[in-house]
C-alpha positions as semicolon CSV with decimal commas, in nm:
position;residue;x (nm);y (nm);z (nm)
1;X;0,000;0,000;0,000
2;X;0,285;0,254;-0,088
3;X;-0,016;0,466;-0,276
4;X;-0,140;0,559;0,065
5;X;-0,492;0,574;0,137
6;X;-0,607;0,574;-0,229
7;X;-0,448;0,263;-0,307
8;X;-0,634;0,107;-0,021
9;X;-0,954;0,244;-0,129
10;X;-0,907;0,093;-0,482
11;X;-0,802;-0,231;-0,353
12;X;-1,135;-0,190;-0,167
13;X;-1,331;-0,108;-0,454
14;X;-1,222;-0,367;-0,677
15;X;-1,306;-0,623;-0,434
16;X;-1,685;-0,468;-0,393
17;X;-1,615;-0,332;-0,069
18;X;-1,635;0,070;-0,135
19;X;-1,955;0,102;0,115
20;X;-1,704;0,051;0,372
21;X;-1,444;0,237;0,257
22;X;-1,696;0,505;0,210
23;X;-1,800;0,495;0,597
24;X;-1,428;0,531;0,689
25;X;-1,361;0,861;0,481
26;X;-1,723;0,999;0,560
27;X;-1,956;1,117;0,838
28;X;-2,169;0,864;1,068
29;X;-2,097;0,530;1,178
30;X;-1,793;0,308;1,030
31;X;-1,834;0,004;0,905
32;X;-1,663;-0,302;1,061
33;X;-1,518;-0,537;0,849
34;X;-1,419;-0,922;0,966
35;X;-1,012;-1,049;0,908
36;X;-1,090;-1,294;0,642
37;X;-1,288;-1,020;0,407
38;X;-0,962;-0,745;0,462
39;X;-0,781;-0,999;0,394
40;X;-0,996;-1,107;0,036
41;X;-0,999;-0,693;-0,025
42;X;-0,631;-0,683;0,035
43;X;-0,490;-0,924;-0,191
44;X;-0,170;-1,157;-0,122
45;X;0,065;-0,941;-0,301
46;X;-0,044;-0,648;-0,032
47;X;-0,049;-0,878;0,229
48;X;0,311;-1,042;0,119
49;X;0,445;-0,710;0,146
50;X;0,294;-0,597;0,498
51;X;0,456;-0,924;0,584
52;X;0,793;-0,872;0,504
53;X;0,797;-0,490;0,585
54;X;0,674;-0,536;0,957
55;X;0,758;-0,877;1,026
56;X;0,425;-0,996;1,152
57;X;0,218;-1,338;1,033
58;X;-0,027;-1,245;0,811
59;X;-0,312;-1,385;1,050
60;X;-0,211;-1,064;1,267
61;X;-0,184;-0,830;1,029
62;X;-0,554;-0,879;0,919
63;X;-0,680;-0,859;1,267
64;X;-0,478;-0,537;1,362
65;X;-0,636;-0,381;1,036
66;X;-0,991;-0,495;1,045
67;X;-1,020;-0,387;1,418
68;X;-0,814;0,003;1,333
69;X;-0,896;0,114;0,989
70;X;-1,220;0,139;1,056
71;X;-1,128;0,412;1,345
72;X;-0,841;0,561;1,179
C-alpha cells in the first residue's frame, strides 16, 4: 500500500467493498469489516508485502487492520 490511502480504497473497490471504505472517509458510523474479508480486499501481493515490511504473520496483520482502519 505505498499509494497511501487511495491505493487502499481501490483495492477496496475492486473487491466490492467501497460502502465501507466510504464509511471510513465519511460522516456517521464506520463500518466493521471481519479479518478474512480485509484480507480477500487486500490481496496476497499487499499482504506479502505488509509481511515482510513489519515482520508480523499475516493472520495478525488482518486482525490489527480490520479492528483500526475502521477508526483511523
Amino acid at each position: 500500500l505505498g499509494g497511501g490511502p487511495g491505493e487502499l480504497d481501490q483495492h477496496m473497490r475492486r473487491q466490492g467493498r467501497g460502502d465501507a471504505m466510504d464509511s471510513w472517509v465519511g460522516t456517521g458510523p464506520n463500518h466493521r469489516m471481519e479479518p478474512h474479508d480485509l484480507e480477500a480486499a487486500l490481496g496476497p501481493d499487499v499482504l506479502d508485502d505488509l509481511q515482510e515490511q513489519t515482520g508480523l504473520s499475516r493472520q495478525e496483520i488482518v486482525q490489527r487492520l480490520s479492528r483500526e482502519l475502521p477508526d483511523a
